[in-house]
C-alpha positions as CSV (number, residue, x, y, z in Angstrom):
1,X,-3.6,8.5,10.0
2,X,-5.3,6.3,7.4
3,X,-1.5,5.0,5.4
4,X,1.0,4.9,7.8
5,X,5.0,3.9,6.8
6,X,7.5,2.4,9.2
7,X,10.9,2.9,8.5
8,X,14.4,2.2,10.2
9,X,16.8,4.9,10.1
10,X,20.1,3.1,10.6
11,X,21.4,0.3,9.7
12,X,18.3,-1.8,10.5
13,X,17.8,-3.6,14.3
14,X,16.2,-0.3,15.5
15,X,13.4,-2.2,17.2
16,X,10.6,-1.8,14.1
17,X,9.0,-5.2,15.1
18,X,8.5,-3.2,18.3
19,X,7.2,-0.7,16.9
20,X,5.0,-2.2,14.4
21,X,3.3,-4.4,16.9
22,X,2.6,-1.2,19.4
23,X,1.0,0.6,16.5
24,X,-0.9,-2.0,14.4
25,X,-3.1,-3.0,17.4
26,X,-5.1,0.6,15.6
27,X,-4.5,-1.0,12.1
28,X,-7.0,-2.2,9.8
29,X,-4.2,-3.6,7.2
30,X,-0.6,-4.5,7.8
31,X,1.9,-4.7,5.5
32,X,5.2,-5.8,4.6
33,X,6.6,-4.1,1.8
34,X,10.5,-5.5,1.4
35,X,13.6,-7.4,2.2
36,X,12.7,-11.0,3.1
37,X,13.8,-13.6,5.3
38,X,17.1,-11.6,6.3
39,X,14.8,-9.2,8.3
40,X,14.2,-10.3,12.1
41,X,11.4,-7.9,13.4
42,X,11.4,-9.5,17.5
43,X,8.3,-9.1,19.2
44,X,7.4,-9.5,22.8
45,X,3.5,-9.9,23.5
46,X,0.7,-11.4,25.1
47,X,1.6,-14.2,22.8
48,X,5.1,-14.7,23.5
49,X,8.4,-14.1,22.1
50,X,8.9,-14.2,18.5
51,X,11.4,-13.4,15.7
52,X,9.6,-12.6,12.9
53,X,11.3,-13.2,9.6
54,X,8.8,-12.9,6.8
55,X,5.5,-12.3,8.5
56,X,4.3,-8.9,9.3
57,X,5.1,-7.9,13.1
58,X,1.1,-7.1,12.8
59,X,0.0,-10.4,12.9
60,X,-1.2,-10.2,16.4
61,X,-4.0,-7.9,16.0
62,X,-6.2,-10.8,14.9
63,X,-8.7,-8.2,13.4
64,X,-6.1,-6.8,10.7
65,X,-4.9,-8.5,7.6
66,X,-1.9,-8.8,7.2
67,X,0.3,-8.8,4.5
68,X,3.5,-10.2,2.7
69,X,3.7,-7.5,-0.2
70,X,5.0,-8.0,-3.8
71,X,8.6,-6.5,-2.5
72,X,9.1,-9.0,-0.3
73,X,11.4,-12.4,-1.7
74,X,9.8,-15.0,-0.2
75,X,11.4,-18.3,1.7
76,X,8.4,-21.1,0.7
77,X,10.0,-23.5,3.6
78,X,10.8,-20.7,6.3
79,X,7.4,-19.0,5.7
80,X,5.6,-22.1,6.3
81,X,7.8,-23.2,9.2
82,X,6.7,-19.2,10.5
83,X,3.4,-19.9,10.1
84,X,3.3,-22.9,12.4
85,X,5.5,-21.1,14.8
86,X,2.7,-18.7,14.8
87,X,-0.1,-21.2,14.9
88,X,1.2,-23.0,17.9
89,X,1.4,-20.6,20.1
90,X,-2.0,-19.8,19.5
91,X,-1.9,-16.8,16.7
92,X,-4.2,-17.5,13.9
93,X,-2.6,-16.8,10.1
94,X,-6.9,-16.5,8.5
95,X,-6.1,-13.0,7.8
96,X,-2.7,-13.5,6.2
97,X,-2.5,-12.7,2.4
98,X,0.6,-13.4,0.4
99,X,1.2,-11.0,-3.0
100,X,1.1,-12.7,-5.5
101,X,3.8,-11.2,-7.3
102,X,6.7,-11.6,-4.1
103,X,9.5,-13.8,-6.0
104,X,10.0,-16.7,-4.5
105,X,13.5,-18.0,-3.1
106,X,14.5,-21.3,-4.4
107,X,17.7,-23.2,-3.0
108,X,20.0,-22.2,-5.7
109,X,19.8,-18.5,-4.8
110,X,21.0,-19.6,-1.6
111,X,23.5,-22.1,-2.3
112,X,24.9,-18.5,-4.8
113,X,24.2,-16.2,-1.5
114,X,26.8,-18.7,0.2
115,X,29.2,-19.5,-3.1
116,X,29.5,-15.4,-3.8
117,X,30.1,-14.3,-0.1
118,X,32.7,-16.7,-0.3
119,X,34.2,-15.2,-3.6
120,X,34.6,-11.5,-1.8
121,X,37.1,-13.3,0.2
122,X,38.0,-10.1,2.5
123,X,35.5,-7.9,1.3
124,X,32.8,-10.0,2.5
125,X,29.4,-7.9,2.9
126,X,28.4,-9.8,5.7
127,X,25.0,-11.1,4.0
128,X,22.8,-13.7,6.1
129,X,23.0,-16.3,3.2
130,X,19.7,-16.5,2.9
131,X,20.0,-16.2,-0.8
132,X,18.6,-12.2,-0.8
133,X,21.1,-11.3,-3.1
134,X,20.6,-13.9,-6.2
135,X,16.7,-14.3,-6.1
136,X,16.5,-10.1,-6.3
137,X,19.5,-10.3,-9.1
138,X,16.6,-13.0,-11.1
139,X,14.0,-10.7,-10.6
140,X,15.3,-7.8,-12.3
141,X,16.9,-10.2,-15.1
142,X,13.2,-11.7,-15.3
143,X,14.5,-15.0,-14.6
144,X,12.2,-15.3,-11.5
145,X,9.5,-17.3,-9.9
146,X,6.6,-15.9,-8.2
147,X,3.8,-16.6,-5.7
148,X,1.8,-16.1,-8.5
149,X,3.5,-19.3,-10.5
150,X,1.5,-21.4,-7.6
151,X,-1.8,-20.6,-8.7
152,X,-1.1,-23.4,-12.0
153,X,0.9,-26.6,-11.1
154,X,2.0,-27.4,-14.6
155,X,3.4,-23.9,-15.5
156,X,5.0,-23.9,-12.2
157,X,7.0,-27.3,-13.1
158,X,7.6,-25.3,-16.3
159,X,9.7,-22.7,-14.8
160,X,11.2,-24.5,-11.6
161,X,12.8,-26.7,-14.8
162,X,13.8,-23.7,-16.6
163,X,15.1,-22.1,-13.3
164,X,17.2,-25.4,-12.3
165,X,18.8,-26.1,-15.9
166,X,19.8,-22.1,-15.9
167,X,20.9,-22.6,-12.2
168,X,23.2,-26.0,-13.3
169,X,24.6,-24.2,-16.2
170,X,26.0,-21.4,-13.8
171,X,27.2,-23.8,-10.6
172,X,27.8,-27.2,-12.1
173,X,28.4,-29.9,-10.2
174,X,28.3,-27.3,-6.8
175,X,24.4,-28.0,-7.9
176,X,24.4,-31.3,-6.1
177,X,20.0,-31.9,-5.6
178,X,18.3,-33.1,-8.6
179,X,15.1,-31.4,-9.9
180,X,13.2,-33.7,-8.2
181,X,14.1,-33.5,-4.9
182,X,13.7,-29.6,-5.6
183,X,10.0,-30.2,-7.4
184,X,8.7,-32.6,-4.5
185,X,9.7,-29.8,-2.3
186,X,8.3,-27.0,-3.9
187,X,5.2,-29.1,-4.6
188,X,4.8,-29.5,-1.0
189,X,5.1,-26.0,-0.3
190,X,2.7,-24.9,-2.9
191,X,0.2,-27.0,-1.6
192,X,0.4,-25.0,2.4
193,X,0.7,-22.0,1.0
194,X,-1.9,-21.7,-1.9
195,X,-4.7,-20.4,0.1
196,X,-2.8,-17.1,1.2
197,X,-1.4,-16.0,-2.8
198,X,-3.7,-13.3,-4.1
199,X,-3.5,-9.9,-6.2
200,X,-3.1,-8.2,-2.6
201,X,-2.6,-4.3,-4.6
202,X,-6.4,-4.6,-5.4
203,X,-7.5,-5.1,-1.2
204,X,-5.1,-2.4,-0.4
205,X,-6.7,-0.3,-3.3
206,X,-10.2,-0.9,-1.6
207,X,-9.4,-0.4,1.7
208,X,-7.7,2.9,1.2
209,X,-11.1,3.7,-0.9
210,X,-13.0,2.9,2.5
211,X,-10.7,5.1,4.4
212,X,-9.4,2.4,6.7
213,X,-6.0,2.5,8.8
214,X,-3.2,0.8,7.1
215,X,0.3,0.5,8.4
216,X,3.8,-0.3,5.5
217,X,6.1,-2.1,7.9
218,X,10.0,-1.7,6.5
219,X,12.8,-4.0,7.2
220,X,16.3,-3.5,7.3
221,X,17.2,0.3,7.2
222,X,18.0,3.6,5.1
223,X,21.7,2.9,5.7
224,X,21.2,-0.3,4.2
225,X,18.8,1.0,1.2
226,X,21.0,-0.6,-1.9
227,X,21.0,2.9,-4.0
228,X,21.2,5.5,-0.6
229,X,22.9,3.0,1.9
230,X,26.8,2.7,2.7
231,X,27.1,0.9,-1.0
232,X,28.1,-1.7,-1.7
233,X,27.5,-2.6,2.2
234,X,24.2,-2.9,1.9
235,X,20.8,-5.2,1.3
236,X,19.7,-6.0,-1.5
237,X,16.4,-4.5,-2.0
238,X,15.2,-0.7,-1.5
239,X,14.3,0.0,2.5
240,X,13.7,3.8,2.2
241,X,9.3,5.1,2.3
242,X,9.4,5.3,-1.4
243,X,9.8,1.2,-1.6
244,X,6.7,1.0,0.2
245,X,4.7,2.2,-2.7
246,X,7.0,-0.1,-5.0
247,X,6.5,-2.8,-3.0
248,X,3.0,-2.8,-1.8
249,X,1.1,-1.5,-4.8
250,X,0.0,1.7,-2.9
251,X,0.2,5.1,-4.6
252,X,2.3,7.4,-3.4
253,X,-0.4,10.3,-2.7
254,X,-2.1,8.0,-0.1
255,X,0.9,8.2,2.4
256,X,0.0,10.1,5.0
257,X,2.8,9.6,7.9
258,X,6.5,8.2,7.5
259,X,7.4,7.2,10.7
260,X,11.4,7.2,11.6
261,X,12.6,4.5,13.7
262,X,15.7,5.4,15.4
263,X,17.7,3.4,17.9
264,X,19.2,5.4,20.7
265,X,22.5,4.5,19.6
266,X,23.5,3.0,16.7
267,X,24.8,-0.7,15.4
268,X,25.8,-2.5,13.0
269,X,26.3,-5.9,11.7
270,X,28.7,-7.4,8.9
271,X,32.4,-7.1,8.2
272,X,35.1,-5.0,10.7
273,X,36.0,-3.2,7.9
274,X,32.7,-1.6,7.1
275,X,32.9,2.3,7.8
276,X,31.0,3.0,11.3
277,X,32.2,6.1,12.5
278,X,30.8,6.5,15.8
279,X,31.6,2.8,16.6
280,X,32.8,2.9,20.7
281,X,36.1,1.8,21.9
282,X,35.9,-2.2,22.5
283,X,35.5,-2.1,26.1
284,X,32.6,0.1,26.0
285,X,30.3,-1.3,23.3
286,X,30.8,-5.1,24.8
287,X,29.4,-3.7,28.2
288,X,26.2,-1.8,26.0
289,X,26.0,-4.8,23.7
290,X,25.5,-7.6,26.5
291,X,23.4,-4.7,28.1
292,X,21.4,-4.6,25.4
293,X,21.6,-8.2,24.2
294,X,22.6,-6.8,20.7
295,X,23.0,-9.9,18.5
296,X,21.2,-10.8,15.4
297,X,17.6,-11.9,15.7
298,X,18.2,-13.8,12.4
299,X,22.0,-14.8,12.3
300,X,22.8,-14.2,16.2
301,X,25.8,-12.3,15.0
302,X,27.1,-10.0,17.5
303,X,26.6,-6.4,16.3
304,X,29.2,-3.7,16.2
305,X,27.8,-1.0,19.0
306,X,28.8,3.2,18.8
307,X,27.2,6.6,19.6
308,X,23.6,7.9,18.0
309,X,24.9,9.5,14.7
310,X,22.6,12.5,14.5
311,X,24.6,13.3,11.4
312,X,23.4,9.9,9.5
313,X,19.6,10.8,10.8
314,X,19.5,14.2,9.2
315,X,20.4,12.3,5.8
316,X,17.6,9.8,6.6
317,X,14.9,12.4,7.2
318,X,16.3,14.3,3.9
319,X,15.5,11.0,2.1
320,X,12.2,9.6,3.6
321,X,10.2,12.7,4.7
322,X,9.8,11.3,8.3
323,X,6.7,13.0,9.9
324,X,7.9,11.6,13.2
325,X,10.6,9.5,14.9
326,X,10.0,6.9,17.1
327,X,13.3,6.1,19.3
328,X,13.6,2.5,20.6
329,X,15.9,1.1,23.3
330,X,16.5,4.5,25.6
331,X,16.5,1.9,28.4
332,X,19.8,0.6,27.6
333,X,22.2,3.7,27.9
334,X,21.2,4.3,31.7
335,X,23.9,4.1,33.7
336,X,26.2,5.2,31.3
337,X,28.0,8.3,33.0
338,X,28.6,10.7,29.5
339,X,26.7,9.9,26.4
340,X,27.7,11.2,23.0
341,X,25.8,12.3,19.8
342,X,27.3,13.0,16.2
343,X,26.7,16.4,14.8
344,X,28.4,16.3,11.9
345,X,31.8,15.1,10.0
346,X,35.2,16.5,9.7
347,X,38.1,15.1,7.2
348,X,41.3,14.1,8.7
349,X,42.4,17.6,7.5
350,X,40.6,19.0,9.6
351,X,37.5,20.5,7.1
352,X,33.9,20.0,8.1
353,X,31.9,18.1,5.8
354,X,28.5,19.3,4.6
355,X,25.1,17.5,4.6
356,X,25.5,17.8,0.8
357,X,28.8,16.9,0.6
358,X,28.6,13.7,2.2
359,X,29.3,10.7,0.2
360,X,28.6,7.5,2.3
361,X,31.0,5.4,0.1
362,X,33.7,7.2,1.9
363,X,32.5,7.0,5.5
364,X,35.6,5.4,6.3
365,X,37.8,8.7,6.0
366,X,35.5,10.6,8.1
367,X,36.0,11.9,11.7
368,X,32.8,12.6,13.8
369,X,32.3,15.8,15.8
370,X,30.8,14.7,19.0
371,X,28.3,16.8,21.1
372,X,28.7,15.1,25.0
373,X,25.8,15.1,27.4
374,X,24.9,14.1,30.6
375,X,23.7,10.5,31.2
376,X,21.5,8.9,33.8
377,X,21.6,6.7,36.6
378,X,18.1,5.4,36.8
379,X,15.5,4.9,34.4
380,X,11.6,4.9,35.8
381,X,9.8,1.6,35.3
382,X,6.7,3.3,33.8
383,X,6.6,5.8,32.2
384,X,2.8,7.9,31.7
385,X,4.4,10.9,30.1
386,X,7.3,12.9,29.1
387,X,7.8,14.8,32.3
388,X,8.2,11.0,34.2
389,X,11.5,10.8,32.0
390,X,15.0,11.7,34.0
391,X,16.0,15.6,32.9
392,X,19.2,14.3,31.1
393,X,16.8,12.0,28.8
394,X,15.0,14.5,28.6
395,X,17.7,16.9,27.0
396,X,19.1,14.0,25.5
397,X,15.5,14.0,23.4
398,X,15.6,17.0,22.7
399,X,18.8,17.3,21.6
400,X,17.6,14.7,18.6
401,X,14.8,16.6,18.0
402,X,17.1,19.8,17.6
403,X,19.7,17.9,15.1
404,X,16.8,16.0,13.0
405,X,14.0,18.2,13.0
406,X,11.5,16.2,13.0
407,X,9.6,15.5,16.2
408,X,9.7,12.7,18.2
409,X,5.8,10.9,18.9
410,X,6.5,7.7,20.0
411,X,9.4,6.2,22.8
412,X,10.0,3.0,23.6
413,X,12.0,1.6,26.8
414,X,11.5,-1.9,26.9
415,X,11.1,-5.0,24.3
416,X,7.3,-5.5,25.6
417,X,4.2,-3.7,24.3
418,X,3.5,-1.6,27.4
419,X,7.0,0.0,27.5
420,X,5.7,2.4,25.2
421,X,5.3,6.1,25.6
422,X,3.1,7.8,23.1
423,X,3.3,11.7,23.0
């Protein structure tokens, strides 16, 4: 499996830091290929426990480089604050490489993030206000700055000034830092981060030349994809496996597995209002979500719990070409007594909605048709293989595996390493 691509199925928190880390200890190269410091990929190692915002969940395996890709928008202060983080509990950053064409986050697009979120008044989106949003709206209107503009102090000055009088022009006095304070900043940061920024497209292009194992780690999820997600409830960037190409510099040809993350339920953060079809009744998603602990690794926002939407998971696999699914956090619905799985959509007329005839923009109308199964009591603490699971996790499994098609390889039932089941 020498190009491997990691993606989340649903609307992202499937447990793909979990993942990542399990798989890249076999990596060569790990990379991050989108999103930015909205992502919060939480791993539990050796090491500790960290939420992981920017750098790749693959930074543990001190023998792989890893990766910030050129899709990635970059957070100067938070990605050097993650570096120390990393540093000081003992995880060397040598092997980290930055692309030098990830755009960079400056405090304006934050400050916009914060000022526009504001603006949708009721129709909020729910972003994390890290300014995601803004810097991705300058890179496609090529008003950006890059890694890249590190490399040359004087250009760099160049176009922070052109960045901060464009930036003034459009918030006025809501603008309330001067140019220098924003300079001396990003002076500062340039300085730490210099010796990571190179042409990273040109080591991936060797090492895939050399045949060596190399692992596209996703954030958010396909739900959240900003041309196939639950528009305009969605990230800002691409997260389905054709981004991973876009934003890692790797053809498409070399892809080899697309790996399928899929919670055993599903979640969701962001407005009330957002369409979540298979949300549970109040009562039943508080008792799963402080069973679960299911609040944002990056905002701490509780999130919205419901059933798996095996429905939603077909449309994934359609887009992405999963080879395999991993599912994450089976653990978490033992003890519940019935456990329910979307198989498809009805209208509130009554007529059953085909795979093709879904439109996620009008989720909302939608009623889900439930397939009910037996849950279990007990879950085993370890697990060697399949045949060590309880029979109604078993069927429950299957019963994916059935609706998807695509098989499941990989099962996770617990945040740490070694609560992995490989098939």
């Amino acid at each position: 499996m020498p190009t491997t691509v990691i993606i989340g199925t649903q609307w992202g928190d499937e447990g793909k830091g979990k993942v990542v880390d399990y798989l890249s200890q076999k990596m060569d190269f790990v990379v991050r290929f989108n999103g930015g410091p909205n992502a919060g990929h939480t791993v539990i190692n050796d090491y500790g426990v960290f939420k992981l915002h920017l750098v790749s969940a693959g930074i543990f395996n001190q023998k792989a480089i890893s990766i910030i890709g050129n899709g990635v928008a970059i957070d100067p202060e938070i990605l050097n604050e993650e570096i120390e983080n990393l540093r000081g509990k003992g995880v060397s950053c040598q092997n980290l490489k930055v692309s030098d064409k990830a755009h960079l986050i400056l405090p304006w697009h934050i400050l916009l993030d914060e000022l526009q979120e504001k603006e949708r008044g009721t129709n909020e989106i729910g972003t994390t206000k890290r300014g995601i949003g803004p810097v991705f709206s300058d890179k496609v209107g090529r008003f950006g700055l890059r890694a890249g503009d590190f490399l040359d102090e004087k250009e760099l000055s160049e176009k922070l000034f052109a960045s901060y009088n464009r930036a003034k022009n459009l918030l006025g006095e809501k603008l309330s830092f001067s140019f220098d304070e924003v300079l001396k900043k990003i002076l500062s940061h340039r300085s730490y981060l210099l010796p990571y920024i190179v042409q990273t497209e040109f080591i991936l292009w060797e090492a895939i030349a050399k045949k060596k194992n190399i692992l596209l780690e996703g954030a958010q999820g396909v739900l959240l994809d900003v041309d196939f997600g639950t528009y305009p409830d969605v990230t800002s960037s691409a997260c389905i496996s054709a981004s991973a190409c876009q934003g890692s510099g790797i053809p498409p040809k070399e892809l080899n597995e697309i790996i399928g993350v899929v919670k055993a339920y599903t979640t969701r953060v962001g407005a009330k209002e957002q369409p979540f079809p298979t949300e549970m009744p109040t009562e039943l998603a508080s008792e799963l979500r402080e069973k679960a602990n299911e609040y944002g690794a990056t905002t701490g926002r509780p999130r919205r719990c419901g059933w798996l939407d095996g429905f939603l998971l077909r449309y994934a696999a359609k887009i992405n070409g999963f080879t395999s699914l991993a599912i994450t956090r089976l653990d978490s619905l033992t003890g519940f007594e019935k456990l329910k799985i979307c198989s498809g959509y009805k209208t509130k007329q009554g007529k059953t909605i085909s795979l093709a005839g879904l439109s996620l923009s009008q989720l909302k109308g939608l009623q889900p048709i439930y397939l009910e199964l037996p849950g279990w009591k007990e879950f085993p603490k370890n697990c060697k293989r399949f045949s060590d699971l309880p029979r109604e996790t078993q069927r429950y499994l299957n019963k994916i595996e059935d609706l998807v098609k695509v098989p499941i390889k990989l099962i996770s039932f617990g945040p740490e390493r070694g609560k992995t089941l490989q098939l």
